[in-house]
N, C-alpha and C positions, 0 to 999 in steps of 0.2 A: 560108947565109942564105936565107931565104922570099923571094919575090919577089911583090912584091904591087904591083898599081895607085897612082899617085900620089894620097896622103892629100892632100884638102885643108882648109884652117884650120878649118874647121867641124867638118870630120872629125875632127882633133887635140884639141879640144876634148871631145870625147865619148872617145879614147882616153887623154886625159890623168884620166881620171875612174877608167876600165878600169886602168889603169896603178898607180892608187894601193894596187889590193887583191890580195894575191895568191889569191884566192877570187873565184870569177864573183859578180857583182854583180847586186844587185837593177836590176828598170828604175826601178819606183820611186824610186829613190835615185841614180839617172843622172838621171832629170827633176827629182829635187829642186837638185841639185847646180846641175844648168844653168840651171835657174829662175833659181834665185840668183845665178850667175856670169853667164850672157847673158842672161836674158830670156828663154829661149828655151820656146815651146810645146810641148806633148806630141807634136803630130804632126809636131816639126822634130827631137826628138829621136830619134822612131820611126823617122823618115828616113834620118836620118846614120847610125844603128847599121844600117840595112838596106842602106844602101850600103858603108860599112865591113866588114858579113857579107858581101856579094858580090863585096869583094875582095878577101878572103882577111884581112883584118887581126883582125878581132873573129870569135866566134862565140855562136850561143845555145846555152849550154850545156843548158838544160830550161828548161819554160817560165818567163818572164820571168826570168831569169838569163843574163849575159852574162859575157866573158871577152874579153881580151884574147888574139888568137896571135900577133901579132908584140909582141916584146917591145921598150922604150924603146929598148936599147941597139942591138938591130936597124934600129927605124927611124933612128936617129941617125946608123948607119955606112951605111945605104940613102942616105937623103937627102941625104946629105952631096957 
């Protein structure tokens, strides 16, 4: 198992979006998502995915496409 820095709730939020697709994801479609679920700003979304890229949990696969690397099950038996 990957060993990644402590996700936190904000951060979850933005990999439970990554999580849904088995295909990297548009950012587009992470800010709309989180629009709707928190409220949340473009530049709060650009944030948590660049911290989640720095800790090994998400990646930019090409531009504006993202991906989850740790997968659910992973972080469930991490965190646990």
């Amino acid at each position: 198992m990957r060993s990644v820095e402590q996700i936190q709730d904000a951060e979850l939020e933005v990999m439970r979006v990554l999580w849904q697709s088995p295909q990297p994801v548009p950012l587009m479609e992470i800010r709309r998502v989180l629009a709707d679920r928190c409220g949340w700003e473009d530049s709060t979304v650009k944030t948590l995915l660049r911290r989640l890229c720095d800790k090994g949990a998400a990646k930019l696969e090409r531009r504006g496409m993202y991906r989850a690397v740790v997968t659910q099950e992973e972080y469930g038996q991490w965190s646990a």
